[in-house]
Each structure stands twice: as C-alpha cells, then as structure tokens.
C-alpha positions in Angstrom: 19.0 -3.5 -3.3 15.6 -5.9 -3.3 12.3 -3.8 -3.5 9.0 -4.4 -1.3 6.5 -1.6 -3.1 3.4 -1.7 -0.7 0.7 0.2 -3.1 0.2 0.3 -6.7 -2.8 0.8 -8.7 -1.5 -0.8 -12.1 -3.7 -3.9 -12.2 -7.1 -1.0 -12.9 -5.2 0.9 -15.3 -4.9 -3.0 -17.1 -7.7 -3.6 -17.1 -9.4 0.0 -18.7 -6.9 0.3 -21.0 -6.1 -3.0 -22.8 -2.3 -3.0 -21.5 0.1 -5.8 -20.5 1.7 -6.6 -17.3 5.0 -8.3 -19.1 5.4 -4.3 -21.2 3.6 -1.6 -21.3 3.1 2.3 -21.1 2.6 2.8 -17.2 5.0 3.0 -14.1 5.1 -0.6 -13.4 5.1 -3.9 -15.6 7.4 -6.7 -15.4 10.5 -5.2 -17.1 10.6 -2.3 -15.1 10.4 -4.3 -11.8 13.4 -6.7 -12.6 15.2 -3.6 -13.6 14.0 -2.4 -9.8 15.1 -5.5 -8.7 11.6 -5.8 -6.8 11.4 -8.7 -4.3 7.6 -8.3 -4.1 4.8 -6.2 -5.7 1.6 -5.5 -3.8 -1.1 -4.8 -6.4 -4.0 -2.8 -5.9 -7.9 -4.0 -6.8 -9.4 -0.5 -6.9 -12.7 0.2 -6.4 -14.2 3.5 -7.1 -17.6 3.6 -5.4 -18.9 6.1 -7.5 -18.5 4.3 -11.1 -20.0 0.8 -10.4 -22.9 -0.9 -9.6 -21.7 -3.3 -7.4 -18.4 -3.1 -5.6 -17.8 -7.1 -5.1 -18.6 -7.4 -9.2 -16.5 -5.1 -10.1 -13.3 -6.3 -7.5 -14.3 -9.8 -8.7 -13.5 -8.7 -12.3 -10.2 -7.0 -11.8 -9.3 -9.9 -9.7 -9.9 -12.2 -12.9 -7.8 -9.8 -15.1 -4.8 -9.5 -12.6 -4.9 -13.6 -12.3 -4.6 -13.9 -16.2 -1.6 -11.4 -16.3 -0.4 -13.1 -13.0 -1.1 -16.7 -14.9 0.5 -15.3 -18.6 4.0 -14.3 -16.8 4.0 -17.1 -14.4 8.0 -17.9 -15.1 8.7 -14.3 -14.4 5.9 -13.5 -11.6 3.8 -15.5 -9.4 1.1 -14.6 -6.0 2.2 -14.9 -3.0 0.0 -15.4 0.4 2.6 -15.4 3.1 6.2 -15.0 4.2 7.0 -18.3 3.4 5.6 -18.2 -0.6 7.9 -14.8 -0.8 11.3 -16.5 0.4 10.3 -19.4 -2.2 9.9 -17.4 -5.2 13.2 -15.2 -4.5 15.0 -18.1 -4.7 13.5 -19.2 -8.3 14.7 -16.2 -9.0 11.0 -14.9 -9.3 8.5 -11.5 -9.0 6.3 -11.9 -5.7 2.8 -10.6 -6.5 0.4 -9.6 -2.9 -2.6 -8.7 -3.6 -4.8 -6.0 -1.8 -8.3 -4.5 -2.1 -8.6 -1.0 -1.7 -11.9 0.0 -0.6 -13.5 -2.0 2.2 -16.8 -1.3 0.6 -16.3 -4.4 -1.8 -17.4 -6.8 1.3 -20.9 -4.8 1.0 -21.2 -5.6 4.5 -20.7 -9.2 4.2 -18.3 -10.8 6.7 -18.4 -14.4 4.6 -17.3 -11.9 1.6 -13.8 -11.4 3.3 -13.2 -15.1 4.3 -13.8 -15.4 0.4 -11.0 -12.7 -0.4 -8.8 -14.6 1.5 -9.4 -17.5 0.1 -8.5 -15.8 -3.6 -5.4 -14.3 -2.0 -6.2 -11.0 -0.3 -3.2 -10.1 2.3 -4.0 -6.4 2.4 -7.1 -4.3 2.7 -7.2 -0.8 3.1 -10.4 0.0 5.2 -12.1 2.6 3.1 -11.2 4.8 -0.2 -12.1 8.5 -0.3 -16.1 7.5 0.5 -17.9 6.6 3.4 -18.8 2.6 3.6 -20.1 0.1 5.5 -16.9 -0.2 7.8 -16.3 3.6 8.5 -15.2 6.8 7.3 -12.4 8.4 4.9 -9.7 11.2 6.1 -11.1 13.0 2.3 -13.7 15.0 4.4 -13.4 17.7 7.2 -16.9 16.8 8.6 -16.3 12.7 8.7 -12.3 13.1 9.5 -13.0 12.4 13.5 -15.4 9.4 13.0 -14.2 6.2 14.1 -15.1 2.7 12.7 -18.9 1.2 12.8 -19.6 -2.1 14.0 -19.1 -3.7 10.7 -15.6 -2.6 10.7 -14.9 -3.2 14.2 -15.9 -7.0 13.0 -13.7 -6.7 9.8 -10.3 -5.1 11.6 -11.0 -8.6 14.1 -11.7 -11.1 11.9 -8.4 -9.8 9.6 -6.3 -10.6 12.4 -8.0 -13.9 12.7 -7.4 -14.4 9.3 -3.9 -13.2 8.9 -5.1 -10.5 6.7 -3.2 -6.7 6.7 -5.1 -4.2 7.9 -4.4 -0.5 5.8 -5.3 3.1 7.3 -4.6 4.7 4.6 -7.4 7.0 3.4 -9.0 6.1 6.9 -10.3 8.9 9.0 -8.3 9.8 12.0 -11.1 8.5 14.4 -10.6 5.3 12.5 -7.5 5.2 12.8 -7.6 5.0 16.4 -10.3 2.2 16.8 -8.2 0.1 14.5 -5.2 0.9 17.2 -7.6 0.2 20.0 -9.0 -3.2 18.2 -6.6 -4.5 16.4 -4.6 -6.8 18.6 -1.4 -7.1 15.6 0.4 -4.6 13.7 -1.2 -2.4 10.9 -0.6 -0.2 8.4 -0.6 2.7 5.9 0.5 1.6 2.3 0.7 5.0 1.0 0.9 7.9 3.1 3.5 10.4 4.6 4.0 12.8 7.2 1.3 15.4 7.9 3.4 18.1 9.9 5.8 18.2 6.5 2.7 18.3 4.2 -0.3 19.4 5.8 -3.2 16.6 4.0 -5.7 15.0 5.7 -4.5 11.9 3.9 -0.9 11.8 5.7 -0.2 11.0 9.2 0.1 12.9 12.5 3.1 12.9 14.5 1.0 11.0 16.7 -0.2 8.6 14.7 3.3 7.6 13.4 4.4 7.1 16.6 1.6 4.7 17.9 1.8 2.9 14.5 5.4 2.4 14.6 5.0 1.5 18.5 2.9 -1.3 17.2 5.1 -2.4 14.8 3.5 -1.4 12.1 5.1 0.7 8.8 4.1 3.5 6.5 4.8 3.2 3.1 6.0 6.7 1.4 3.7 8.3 -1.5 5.5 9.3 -4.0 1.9 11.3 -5.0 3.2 15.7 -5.3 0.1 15.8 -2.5 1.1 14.7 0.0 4.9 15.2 -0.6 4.9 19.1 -1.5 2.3 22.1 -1.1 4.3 24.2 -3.9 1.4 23.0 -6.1 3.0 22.1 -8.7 1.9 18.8 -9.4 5.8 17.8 -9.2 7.1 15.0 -7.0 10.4 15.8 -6.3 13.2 13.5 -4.8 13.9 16.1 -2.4 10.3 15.7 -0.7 10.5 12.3 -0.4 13.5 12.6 1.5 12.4 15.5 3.7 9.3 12.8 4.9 11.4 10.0 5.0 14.0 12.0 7.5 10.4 13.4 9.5 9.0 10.0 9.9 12.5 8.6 11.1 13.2 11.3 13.6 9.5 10.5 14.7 9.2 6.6 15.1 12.0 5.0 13.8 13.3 3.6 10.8 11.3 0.4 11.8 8.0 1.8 10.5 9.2 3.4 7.2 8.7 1.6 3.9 8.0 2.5 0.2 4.2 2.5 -1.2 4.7 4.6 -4.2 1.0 4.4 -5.8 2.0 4.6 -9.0 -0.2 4.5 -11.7 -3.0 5.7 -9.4 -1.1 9.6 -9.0 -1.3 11.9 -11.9 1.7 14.2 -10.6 5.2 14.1 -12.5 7.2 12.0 -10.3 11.5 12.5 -10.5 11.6 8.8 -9.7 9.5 8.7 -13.1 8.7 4.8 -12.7 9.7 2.1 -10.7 12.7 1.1 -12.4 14.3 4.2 -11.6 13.6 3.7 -7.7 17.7 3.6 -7.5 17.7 7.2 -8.1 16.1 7.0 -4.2 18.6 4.7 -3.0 21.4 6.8 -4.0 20.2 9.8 -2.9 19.7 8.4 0.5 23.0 7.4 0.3 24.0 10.8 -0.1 22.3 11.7 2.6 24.2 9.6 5.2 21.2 6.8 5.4 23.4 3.4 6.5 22.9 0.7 3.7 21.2 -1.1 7.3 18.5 1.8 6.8 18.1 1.7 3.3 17.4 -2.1 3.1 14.6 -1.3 6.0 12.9 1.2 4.0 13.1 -0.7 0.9 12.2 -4.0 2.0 12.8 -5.5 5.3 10.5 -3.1 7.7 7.4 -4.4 5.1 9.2 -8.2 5.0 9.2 -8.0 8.9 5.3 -7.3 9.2 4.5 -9.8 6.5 6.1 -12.1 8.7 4.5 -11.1 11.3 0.9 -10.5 10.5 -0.1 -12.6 6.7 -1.1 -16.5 7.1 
C-alpha cells in the first residue's frame, strides 16, 4: 500500500540536532519511508515564533538544510511541485518530497514573500502556528478561538489559490477556519488534526467543520499526537484511537476527506505505530476492522493525491 503522509516536522529536528535524512534516530528518514512504502512525504519548515528573530531567516535556513539532504539523497528522494512531478518520480521508482511552511508568520506580512516560497517549492502552508500573526489567529487560545482571518490573510488564502498553493487549517482558529471556507474558492485542508466530538481539543475539528471541509473537497490528515487522539492522559497514542477518529470522521463526511498527517517528530507522546515504517500496523488493523482495501488506499494516499491534483500548480 503507497503512503501520502501530509505533516511531519523532521526537517527542524535535522537541522537542531546534526541528523541525516538517509538514517537516523527519529520517526522518519529515508529507510524507514521505503520500508513505508511512501509515495510522497510532505516536510514541515517549522517556525516557532517565540525562538527567532526573524521568521523568514530562520524558514530560509531550514529550507537550505532540507535542499542539501533533499540534494545528498537525490537517487532515493527528490521535491516535487505538482501532480505531475509525483507520478514521475513513482515511476523512477523514487521518494516524492512537498514541502510546507508551517506558520504563516514567515511571510512577515509580505505578499511578494509568498510568490518567493513558491518559487522555492512551497505547496502547503498552514495559516498560523499556536501564535497570533499577521494573517490571523490560532485555535491554542480560548479568547482568540472565534477570530477570523485579517486582511493580510484574506489576501494570502486568495493569492494561494492563484498560485496553486495548499491552504492548511490546522492550528487555525475556528473563525478562521470559516473565512478560509468563505474565501477560498478551491479545496483546503488540515494536515494534522482529528475529530473534536471524539477528543475534545481546540486543535481538532467540529462535526461541522468536517463536514463543510469534506463538502469542499478538501481532507484531514489524522494526528497520530496522544492529544488529540485520547483524553486518558497518558501521553500514549494508541492504534485504537486512531481508529475510533478515523470511523468518526468517516461516518461524518466521507472517506473522501480522510488522510494521514502523522506529525511525527514534532509529538512527544509514545505512539503504537512507533515510526513510519511501521504505518502497516494501521493498514492491517483497518483491515480488521472491515475498512475495503478501496478505503484504505483513500486514507493512505489517494484522498491527498486527488487534492494535489486538484489544487498544486
């Protein structure tokens, strides 16, 4: 079964910690995704507003580190911009790398900043972190959860679909959410989150929200983060949560809108799928569970396929 994982954050933990992309001590390297069989990576520029200077600098660098892994493992692993770059590297028997930006911030309110992005391979930007920027307001805060987008991200969300650029809601507050629905004129959606009447977190979706996403035809990639999968606190992700959002979100909007976004190496929790090389011990399990092999290849790569299709130029 081929792999599209929407969220990592492997490319920060890279670059703090002096590690390779081919081997190395996290969730995700190159050896663990062909064991995944992983049609397509998204990686992560992280940017935590709190810890640098300037946010652009500091995307700029990671970007520099995840091209010289990207560049050192070209003949296993190569960036992709669109549909088209995906099908080509599957066939040369090859890793697709998209690249994302999470934390809007990093544009520091520049429109020309984005165009630049793109231009350096951006497909995916997730609005805003767990801080208030320049485009709007995180889900992290009861005061700030019902606050919709500013002007600059009303511009941003527009000139993304211009671009062919996804938009993410994750970490997004829930009045953002909605002004990307109203603005956004093509599908969007949330790497990493789950259901919110399963696991009540301000970072998951309502039953609402996963309906109007999925009537958009957008996706939600499940966290595999013990979060926003469990309340047990005990910082355990268990297979058994995963399923009991995965079943929620399906009853809910289909099995259109569900993908996979594990954000590993960006979740502290013990996770049962322990890295991504054991994501078959999800596919059997859903298996068990009565899920067709038609579903399964939706959640584990054709619902994310069919909106990079639809949306990334």
């Amino acid at each position: 079964m081929k792999l599209i994982d929407l969220h990592c954050d492997t490319i920060d933990l890279i670059m703090n910690n002096n590690q390779s992309l081919k081997s190395n001590s996290l969730c995700i390297d190159i050896e663990k995704l062909k064991k995944a069989n992983s049609l397509c990576q998204t990686f992560a520029l992280f940017v935590d507003l709190k810890t640098v200077n300037s946010p652009y600098e500091h995307c700029m660098r990671m970007y520099e580190t995840f091209l010289k892994e990207i560049n050192l493992n070209k003949s296993d692993i190569s960036l992709v911009k669109n549909y088209n770059d995906i099908i080509k590297n599957k066939e040369d028997n090859k890793i697709s790398a998209l690249l994302s930006i999470e934390e809007g911030a990093v544009l520091e309110g520049d429109i020309k900043k984005l165009k630049k992005f793109y231009d350096l391979g951006v497909r995916i930007i997730t609005l805003t972190w767990n801080y208030e920027n320049e485009l709007g307001y995180p889900n992290f805060f009861e005061e700030t959860k019902d606050k919709g987008l500013k002007s600059f991200g009303i511009e941003v969300v527009e000139k993304m679909n211009e671009l062919g650029v996804l938009i993410d809601v994750s970490h997004l507050s829930d009045g953002g959410f909605y002004d990307v629905l109203k603005y956004s004129k093509k599908p969007f959606i949330a790497t990493h989150s789950n259901s919110r009447i399963i696991t009540n977190h301000k970072r998951n979706l309502t039953d609402d929200m996963i309906k109007k996403l999925s009537n958009c035809g957008g996706v939600i990639g499940i966290n595999f983060c013990s979060y926003f999968l469990n309340d047990r606190f005990d910082n355990y992700s268990r297979i058994d949560d995963i399923i009991n959002h995965i079943k929620h979100i399906k009853n809910i909007g289909g099995i259109e809108c569900l993908s996979i976004g594990t954000d590993f190496d960006g979740i502290d929790s013990k996770v049962e799928i322990e890295d991504i090389s054991r994501i078959n011990k999800l596919y059997h399990r859903l298996q068990k569970e009565s899920f067709t092999e038609y579903d399964i290849e939706k959640i584990f790569y054709k619902n994310s396929l069919r909106v990079i299709k639809d949306v990334i130029k």
